[in-house]
C-alpha positions in Angstrom: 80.6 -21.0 -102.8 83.3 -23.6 -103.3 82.6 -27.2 -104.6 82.8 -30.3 -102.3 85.8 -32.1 -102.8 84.1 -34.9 -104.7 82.9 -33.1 -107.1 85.8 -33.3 -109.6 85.9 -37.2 -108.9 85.2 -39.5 -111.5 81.9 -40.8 -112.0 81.8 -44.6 -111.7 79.3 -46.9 -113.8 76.9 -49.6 -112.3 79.6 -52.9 -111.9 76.0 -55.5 -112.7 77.0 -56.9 -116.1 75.0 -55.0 -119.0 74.1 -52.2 -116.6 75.5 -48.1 -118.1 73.9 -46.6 -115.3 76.1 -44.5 -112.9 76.9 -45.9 -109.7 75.5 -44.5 -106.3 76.6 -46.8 -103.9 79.7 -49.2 -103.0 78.8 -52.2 -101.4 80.9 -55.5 -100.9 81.5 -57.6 -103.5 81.1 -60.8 -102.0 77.9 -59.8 -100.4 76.4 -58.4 -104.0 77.0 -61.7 -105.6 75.6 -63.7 -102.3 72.0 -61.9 -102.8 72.0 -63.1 -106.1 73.1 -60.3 -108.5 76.2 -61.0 -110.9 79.0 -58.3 -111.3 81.3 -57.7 -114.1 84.5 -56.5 -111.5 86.4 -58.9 -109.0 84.3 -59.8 -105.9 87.2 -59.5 -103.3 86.4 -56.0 -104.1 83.6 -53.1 -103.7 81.0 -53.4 -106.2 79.4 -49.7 -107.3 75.9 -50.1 -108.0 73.2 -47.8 -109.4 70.4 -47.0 -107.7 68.1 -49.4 -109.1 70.2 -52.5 -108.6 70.6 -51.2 -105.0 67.5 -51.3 -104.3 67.2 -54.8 -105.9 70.5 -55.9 -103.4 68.7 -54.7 -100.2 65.4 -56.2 -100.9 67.5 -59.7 -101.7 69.6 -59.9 -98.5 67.2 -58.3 -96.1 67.0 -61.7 -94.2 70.9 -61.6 -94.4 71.3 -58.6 -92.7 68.7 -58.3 -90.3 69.8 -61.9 -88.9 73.5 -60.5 -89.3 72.1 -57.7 -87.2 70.8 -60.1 -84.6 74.0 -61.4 -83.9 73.2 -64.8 -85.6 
């Protein structure tokens, strides 16, 4: 059975300042740092995040994006 194609891709690390933990998800910098969480890498960019800290940025902008969703 071959191997997916990201499987020889380099694991990134959580971009949360003092976080080791390796990244699950990319979301938008500017976004990260507008629910409150500070990163260590250049907003204008994605921020990787671990799974924890994930779950912390969609519990802090859920008002964001459900209004966003709304069209307001």
């Amino acid at each position: 059975m071959p191997d997916p194609k990201h499987a020889g891709a380099k694991v990134q690390k959580c971009d949360v300042e003092g976080c080791k933990a390796d990244a699950e998800r990319s979301v938008a910098g500017k976004t990260v740092e507008n629910a409150g969480l500070t990163i260590s890498s250049d907003p204008s960019k994605s921020a990787h995040l671990c799974r924890e800290h994930y779950k912390a940025f969609k519990k802090k902008s859920k008002t964001d994006r459900t209004l966003e969703r709304l069209g307001r």
